[in-house]
py3Dmol code that shows the C-alpha trace and the ligand (Angstrom):
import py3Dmol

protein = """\
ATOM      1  CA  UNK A   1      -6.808 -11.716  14.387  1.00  0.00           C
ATOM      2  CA  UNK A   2      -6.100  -7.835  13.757  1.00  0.00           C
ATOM      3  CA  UNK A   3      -7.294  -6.804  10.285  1.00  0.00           C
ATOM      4  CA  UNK A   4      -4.976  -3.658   8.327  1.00  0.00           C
ATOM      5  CA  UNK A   5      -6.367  -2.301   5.205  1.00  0.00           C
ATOM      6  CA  UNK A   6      -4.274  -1.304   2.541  1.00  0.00           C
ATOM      7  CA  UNK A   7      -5.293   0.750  -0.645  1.00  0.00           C
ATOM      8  CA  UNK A   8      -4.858   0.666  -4.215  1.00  0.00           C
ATOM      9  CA  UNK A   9      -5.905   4.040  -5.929  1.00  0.00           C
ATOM     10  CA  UNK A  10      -7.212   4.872  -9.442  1.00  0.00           C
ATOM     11  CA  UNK A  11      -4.141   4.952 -12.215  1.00  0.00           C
ATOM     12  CA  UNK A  12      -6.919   7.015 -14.315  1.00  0.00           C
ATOM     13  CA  UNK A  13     -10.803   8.250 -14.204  1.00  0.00           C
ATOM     14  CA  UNK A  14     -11.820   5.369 -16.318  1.00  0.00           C
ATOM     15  CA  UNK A  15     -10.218   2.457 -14.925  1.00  0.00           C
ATOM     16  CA  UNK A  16     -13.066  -0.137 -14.909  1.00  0.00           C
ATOM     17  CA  UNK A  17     -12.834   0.147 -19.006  1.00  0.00           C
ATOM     18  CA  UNK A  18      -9.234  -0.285 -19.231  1.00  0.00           C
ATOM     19  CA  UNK A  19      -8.465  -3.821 -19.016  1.00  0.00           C
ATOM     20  CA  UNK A  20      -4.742  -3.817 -19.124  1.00  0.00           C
ATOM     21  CA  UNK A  21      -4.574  -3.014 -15.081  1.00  0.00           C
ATOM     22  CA  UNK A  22      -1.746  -4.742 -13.590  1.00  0.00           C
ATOM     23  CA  UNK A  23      -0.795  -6.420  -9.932  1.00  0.00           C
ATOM     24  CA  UNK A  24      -0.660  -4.302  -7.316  1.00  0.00           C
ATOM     25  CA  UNK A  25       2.807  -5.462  -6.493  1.00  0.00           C
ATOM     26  CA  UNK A  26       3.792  -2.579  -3.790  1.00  0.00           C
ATOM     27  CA  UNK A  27       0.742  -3.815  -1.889  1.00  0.00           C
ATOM     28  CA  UNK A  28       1.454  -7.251  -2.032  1.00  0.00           C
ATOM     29  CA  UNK A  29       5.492  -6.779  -1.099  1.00  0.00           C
ATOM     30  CA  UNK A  30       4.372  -5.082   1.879  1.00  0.00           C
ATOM     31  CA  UNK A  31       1.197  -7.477   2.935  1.00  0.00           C
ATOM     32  CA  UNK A  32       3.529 -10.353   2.444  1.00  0.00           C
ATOM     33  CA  UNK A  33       5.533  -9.914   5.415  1.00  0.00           C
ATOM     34  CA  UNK A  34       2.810  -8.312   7.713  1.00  0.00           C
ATOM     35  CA  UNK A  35       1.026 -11.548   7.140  1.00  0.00           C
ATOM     36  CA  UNK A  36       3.664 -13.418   8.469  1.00  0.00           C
ATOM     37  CA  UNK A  37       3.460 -11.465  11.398  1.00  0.00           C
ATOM     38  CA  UNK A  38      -0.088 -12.720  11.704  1.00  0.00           C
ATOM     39  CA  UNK A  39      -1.995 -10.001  10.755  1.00  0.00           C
ATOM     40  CA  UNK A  40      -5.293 -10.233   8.643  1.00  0.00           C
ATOM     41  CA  UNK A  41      -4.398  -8.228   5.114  1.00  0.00           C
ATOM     42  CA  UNK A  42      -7.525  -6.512   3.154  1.00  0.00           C
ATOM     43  CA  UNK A  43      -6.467  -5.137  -0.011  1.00  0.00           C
ATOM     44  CA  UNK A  44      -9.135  -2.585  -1.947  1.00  0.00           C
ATOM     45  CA  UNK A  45      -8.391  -2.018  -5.214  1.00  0.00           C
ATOM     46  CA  UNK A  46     -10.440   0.803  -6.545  1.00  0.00           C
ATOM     47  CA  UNK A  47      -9.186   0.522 -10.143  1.00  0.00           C
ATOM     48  CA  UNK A  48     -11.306  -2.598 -10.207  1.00  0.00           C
ATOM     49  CA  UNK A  49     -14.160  -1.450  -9.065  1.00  0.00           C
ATOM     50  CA  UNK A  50     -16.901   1.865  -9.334  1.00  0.00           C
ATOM     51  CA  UNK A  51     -18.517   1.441  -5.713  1.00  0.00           C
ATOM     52  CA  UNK A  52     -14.722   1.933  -4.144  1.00  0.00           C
ATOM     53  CA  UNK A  53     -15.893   4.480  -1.653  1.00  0.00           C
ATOM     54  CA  UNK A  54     -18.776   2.694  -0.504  1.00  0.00           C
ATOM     55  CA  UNK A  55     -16.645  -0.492   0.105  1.00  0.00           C
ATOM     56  CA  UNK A  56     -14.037   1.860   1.335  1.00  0.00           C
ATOM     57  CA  UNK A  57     -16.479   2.883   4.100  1.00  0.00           C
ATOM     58  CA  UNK A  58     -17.589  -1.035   4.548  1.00  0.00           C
ATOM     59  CA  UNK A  59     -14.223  -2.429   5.045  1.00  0.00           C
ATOM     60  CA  UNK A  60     -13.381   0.384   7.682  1.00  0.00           C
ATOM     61  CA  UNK A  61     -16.502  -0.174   9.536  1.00  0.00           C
ATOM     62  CA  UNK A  62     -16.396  -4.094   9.657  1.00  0.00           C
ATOM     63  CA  UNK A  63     -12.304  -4.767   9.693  1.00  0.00           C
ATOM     64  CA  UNK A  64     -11.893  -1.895  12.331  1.00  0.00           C
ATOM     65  CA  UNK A  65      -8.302  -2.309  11.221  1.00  0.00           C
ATOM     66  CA  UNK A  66      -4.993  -1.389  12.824  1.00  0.00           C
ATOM     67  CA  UNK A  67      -4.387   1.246  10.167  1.00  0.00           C
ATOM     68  CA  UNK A  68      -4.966   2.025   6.430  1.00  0.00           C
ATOM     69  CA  UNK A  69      -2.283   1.846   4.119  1.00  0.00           C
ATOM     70  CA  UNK A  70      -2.270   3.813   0.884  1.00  0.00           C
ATOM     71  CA  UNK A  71       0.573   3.442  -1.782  1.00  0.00           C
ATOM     72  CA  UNK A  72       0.610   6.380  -4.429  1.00  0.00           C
ATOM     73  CA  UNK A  73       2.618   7.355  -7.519  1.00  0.00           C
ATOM     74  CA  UNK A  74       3.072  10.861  -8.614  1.00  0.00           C
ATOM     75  CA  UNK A  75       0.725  12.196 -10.518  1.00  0.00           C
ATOM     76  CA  UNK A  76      -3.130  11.193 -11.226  1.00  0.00           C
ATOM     77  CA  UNK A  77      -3.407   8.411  -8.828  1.00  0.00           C
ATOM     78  CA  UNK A  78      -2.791  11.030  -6.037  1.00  0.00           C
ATOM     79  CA  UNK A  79      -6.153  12.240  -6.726  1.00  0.00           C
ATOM     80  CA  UNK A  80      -8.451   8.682  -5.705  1.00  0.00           C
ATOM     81  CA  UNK A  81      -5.234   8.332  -3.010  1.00  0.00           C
ATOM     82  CA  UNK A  82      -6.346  11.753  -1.156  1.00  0.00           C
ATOM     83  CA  UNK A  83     -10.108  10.887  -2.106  1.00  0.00           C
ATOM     84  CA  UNK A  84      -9.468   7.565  -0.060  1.00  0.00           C
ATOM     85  CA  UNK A  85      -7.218   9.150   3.290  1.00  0.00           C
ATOM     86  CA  UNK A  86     -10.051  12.300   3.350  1.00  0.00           C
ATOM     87  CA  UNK A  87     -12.895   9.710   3.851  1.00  0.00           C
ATOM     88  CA  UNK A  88     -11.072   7.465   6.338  1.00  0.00           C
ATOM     89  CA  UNK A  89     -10.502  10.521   7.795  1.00  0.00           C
ATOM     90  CA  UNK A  90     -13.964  11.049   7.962  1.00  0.00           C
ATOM     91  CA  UNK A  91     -14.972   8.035   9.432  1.00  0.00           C
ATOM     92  CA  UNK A  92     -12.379   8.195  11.662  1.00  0.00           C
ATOM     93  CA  UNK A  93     -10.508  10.504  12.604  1.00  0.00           C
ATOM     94  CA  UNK A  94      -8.345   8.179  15.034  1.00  0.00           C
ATOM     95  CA  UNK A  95      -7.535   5.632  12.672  1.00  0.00           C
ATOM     96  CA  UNK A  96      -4.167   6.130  11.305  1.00  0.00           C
ATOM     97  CA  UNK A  97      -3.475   6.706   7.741  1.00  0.00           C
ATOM     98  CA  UNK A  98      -0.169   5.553   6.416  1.00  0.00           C
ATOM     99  CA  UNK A  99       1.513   6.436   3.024  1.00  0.00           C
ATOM    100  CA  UNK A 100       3.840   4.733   1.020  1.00  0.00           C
ATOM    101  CA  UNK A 101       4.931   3.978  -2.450  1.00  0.00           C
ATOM    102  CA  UNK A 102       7.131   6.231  -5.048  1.00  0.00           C
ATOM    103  CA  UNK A 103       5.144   9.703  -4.302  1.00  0.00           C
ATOM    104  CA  UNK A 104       5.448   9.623  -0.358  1.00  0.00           C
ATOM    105  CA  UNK A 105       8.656   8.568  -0.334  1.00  0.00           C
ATOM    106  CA  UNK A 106      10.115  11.361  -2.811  1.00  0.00           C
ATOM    107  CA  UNK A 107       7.801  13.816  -1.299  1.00  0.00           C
ATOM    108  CA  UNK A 108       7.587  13.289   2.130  1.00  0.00           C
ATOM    109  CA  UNK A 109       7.093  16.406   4.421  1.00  0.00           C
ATOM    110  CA  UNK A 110       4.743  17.607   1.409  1.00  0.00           C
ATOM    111  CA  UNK A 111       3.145  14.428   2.225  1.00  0.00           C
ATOM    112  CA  UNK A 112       3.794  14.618   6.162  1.00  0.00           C
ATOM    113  CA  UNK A 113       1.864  18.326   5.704  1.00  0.00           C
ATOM    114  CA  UNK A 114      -1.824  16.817   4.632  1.00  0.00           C
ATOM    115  CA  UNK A 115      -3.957  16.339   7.973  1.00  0.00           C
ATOM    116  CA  UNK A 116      -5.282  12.929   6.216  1.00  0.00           C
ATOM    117  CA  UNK A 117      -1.614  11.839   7.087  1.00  0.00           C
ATOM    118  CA  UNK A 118      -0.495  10.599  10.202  1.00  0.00           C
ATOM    119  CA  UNK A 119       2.225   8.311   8.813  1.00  0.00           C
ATOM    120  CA  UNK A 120       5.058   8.159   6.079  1.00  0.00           C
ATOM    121  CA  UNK A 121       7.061   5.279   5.252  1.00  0.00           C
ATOM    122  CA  UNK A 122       9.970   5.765   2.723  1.00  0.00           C
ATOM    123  CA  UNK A 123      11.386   3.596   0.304  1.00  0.00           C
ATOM    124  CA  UNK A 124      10.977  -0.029   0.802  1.00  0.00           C
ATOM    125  CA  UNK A 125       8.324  -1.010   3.196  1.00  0.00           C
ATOM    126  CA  UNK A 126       8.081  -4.293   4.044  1.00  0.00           C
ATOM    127  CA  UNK A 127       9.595  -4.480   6.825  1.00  0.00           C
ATOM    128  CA  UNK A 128       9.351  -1.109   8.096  1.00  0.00           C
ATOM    129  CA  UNK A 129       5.681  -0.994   8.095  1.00  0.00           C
ATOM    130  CA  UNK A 130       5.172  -4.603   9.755  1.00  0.00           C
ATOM    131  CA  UNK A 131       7.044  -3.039  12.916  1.00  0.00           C
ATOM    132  CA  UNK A 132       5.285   0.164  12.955  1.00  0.00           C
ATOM    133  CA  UNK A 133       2.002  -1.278  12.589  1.00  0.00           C
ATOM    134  CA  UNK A 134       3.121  -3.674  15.510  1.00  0.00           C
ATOM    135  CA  UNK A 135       3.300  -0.424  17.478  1.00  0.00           C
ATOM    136  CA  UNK A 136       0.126   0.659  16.744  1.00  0.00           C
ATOM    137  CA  UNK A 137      -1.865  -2.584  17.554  1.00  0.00           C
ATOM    138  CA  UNK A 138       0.378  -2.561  20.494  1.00  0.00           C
ATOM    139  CA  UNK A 139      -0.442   0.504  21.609  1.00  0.00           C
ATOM    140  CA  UNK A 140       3.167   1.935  21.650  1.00  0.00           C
ATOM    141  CA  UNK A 141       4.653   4.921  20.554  1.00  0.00           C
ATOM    142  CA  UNK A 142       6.132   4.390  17.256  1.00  0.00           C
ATOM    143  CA  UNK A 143       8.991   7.143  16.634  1.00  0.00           C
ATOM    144  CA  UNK A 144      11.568   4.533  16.942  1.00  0.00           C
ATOM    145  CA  UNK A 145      10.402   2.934  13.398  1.00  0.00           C
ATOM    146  CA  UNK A 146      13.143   3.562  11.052  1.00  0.00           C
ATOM    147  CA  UNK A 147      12.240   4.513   8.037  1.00  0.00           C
ATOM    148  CA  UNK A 148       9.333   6.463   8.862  1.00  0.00           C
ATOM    149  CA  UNK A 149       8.179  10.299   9.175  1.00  0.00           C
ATOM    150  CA  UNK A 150       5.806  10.744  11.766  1.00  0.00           C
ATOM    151  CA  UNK A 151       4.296  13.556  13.633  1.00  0.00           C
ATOM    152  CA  UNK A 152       5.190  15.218  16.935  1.00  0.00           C
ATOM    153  CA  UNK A 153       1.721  17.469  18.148  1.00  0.00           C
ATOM    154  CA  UNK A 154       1.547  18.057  14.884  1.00  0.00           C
ATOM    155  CA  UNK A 155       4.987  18.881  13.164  1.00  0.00           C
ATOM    156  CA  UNK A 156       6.567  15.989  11.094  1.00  0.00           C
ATOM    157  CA  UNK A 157       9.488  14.395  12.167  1.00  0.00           C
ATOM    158  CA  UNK A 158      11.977  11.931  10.239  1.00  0.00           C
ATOM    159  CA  UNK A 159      13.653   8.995  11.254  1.00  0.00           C
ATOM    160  CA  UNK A 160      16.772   7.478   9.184  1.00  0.00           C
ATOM    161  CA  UNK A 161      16.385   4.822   6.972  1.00  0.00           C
ATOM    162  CA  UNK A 162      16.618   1.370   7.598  1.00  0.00           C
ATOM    163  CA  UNK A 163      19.208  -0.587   6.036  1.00  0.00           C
ATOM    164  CA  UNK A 164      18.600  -2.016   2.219  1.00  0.00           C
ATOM    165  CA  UNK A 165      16.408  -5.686   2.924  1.00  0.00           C
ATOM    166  CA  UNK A 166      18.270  -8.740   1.330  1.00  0.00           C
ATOM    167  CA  UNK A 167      15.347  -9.833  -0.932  1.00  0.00           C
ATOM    168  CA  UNK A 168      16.524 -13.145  -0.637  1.00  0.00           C
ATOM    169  CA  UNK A 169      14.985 -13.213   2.869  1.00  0.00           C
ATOM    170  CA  UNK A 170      11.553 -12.596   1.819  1.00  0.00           C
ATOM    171  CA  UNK A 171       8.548 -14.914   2.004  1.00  0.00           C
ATOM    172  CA  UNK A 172       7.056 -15.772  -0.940  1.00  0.00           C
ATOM    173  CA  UNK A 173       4.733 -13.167  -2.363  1.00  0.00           C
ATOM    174  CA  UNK A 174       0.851 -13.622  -1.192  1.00  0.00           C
ATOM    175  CA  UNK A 175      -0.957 -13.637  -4.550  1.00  0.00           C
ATOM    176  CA  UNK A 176      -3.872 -14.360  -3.173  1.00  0.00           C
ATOM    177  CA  UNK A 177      -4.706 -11.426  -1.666  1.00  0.00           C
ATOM    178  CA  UNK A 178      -5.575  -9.674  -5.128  1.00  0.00           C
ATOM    179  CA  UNK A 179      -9.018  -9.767  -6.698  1.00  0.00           C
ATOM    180  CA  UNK A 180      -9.160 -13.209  -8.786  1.00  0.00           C
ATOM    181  CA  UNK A 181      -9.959 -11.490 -12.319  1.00  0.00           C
ATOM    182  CA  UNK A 182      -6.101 -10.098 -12.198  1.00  0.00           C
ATOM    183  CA  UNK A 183      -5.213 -13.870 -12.179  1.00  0.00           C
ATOM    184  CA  UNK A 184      -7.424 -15.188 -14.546  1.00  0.00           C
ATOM    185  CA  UNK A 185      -6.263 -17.142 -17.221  1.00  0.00           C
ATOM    186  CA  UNK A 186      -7.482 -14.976 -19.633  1.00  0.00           C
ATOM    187  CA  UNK A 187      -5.527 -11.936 -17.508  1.00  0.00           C
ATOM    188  CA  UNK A 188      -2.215 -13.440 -18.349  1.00  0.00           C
ATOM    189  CA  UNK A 189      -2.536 -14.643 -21.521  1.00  0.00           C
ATOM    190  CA  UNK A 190      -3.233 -11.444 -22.475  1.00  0.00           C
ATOM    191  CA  UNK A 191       0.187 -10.160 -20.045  1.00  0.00           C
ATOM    192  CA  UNK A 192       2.429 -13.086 -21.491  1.00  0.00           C
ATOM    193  CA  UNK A 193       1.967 -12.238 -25.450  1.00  0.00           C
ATOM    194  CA  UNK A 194       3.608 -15.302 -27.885  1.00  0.00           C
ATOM    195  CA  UNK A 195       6.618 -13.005 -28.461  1.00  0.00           C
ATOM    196  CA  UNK A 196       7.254 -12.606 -24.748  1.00  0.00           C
ATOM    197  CA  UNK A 197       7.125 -16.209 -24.034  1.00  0.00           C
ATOM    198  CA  UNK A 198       9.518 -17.704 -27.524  1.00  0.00           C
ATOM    199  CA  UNK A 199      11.892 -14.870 -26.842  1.00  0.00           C
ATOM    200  CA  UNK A 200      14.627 -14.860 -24.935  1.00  0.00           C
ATOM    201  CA  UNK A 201      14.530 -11.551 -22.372  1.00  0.00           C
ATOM    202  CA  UNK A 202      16.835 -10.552 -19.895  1.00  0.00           C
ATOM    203  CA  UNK A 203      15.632 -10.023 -16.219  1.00  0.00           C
ATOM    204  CA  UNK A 204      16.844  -7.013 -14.305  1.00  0.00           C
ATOM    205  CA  UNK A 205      16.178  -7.051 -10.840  1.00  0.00           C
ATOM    206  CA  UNK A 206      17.080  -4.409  -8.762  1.00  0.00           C
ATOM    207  CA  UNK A 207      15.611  -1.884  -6.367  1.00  0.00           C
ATOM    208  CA  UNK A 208      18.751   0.421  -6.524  1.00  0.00           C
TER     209      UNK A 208
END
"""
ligand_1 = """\
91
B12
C 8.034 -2.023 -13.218
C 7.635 -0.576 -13.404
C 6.568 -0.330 -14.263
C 5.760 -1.429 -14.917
C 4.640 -1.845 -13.916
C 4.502 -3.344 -13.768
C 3.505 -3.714 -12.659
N 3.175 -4.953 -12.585
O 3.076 -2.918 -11.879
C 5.218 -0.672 -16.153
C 6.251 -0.727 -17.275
C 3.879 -1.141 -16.704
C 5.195 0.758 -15.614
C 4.315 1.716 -16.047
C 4.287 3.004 -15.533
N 5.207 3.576 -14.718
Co 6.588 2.547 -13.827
N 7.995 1.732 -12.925
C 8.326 0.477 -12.737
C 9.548 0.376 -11.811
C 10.790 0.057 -12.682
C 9.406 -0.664 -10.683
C 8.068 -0.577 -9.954
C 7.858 -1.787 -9.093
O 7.086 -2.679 -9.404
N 8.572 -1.873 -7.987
C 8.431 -2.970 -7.027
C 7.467 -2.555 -5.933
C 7.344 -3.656 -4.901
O 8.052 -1.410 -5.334
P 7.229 -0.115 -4.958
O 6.012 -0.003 -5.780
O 8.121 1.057 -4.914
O 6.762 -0.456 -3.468
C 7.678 -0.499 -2.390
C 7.832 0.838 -1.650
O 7.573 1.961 -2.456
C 6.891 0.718 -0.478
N 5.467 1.014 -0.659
C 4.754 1.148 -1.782
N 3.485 1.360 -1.502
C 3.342 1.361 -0.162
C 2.229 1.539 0.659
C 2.386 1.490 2.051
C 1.218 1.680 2.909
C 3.686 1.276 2.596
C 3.856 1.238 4.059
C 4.797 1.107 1.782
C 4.615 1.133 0.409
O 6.981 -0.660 -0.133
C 7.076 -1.432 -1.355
C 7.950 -2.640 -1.067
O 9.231 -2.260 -0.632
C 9.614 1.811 -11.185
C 11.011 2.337 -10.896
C 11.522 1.795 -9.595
N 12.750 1.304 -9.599
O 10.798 1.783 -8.570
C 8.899 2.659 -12.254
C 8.067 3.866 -11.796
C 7.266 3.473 -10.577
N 7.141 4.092 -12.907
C 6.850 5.342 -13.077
C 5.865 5.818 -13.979
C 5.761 7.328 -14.147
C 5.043 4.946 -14.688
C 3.876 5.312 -15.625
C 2.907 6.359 -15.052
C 4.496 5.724 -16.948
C 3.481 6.271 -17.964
N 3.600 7.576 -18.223
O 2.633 5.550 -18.431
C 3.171 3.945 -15.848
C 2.024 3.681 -14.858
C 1.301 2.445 -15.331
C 0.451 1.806 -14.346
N -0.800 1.564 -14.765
O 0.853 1.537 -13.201
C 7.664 6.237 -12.149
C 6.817 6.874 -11.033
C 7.293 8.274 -10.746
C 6.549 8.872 -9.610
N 7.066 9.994 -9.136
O 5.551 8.404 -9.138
C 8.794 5.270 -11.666
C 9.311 5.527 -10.237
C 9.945 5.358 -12.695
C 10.663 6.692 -12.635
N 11.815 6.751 -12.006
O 10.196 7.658 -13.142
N 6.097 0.904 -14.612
"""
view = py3Dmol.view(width=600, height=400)
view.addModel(protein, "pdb")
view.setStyle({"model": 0}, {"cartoon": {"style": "trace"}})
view.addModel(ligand_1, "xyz")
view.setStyle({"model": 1}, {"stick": {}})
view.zoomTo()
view.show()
């Protein structure tokens, strides 16, 4: 089975003291699906742990994956998100480096310009990135991906967006994939306080 390797960056310098880190949920949206398509998901979350680079380096070497995903919000998380595509980079310099999440998708040729970049994908990505890294196991050319900004010898190209995904049509989200101490029992006690749990409280859901 093919391995991809998605990445979590830092939220701030100290995360292995803060203890109120939450799920990587635009990691596990997009593994969900790419699973599904039968492909072995590796998540590294680096807020959860000090040796990040060093099992950075470990995973690349032993998973060989597809590609390496990195999701990024504006802001201080760039900085372990650039740490992370400069030392896959590094390693090597043929394995493609895809970026997602908020940042990347409001900022995309700034993005696009970085030589640790090879790939964009904007706005929601699960389905978008399970074809495009299709194409790359596959060995075929992915500039038909919509959704995606990728790069021509060099310059960066955009395709349009897919349409909106009916969320209904999703697979259940794959939990498992994240380290076990965010779903310890002491984790979400300490998420689901006594007033969140007597109290009514609306739900929005939306992705508009
Ligand atoms: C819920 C939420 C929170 C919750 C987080 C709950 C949790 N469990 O994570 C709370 C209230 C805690 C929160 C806090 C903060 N938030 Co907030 N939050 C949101 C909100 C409303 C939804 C985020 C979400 O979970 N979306 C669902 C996931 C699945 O979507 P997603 O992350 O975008 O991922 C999809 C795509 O982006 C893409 N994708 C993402 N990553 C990758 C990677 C790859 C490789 C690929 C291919 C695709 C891909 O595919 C995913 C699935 O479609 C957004 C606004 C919005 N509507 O997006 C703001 C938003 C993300 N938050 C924002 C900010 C600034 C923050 C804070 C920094 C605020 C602060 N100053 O403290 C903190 C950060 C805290 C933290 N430690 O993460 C900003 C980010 C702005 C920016 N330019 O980056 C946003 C966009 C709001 C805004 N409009 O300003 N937030």
């Amino acid at each position: 089975m093919k391995n991809v390797l998605l990445f979590f960056p830092r939220l701030s310098p100290d995360e292995i003291t803060e203890t109120r880190f939450l799920m990587p949920l635009s990691l596990i949206y997009v593994a969900t699906p790419l699973r599904e398509a039968g492909y072995n998901v590796s998540i590294l979350d680096a807020r959860l742990r000090d040796d990040w680079k060093e099992e950075l380096r470990r995973r690349v070497e032993s998973l060989d994956p597809v590609c390496v995903g990195i999701s990024s919000l504006t802001g201080i998380q760039l900085r372990t998100a650039m740490e992370a595509a400069r030392e896959v980079k590094s390693l090597s310099a043929d394995l493609p480096v895809v970026w997602g999440g908020v940042h990347a998708s409001l900022l995309p040729l700034e993005t696009m310009r970085e030589d640790f970049v090879d790939f964009v994908v904007v706005g929601e990505g699960e389905l978008t990135f399970t074809e495009l890294v299709k194409c790359l196991d596959q060995g075929k050319t992915p500039h038909a991906v919509m959704g995606i900004w990728y790069k021509d010898d060099g310059v960066p190209k955009r395709n349009p967006e897919p349409r909106k995904i009916d969320l209904n049509s999703l697979p259940a989200l794959a939990y498992d994939l994240v380290e076990k101490k965010l779903l310890s029992k002491e984790r979400l006690a300490e998420i689901l306080q006594p007033e969140v749990l007597t109290k009514p409280r609306p739900i929005v859901a939306t992705r508009e």
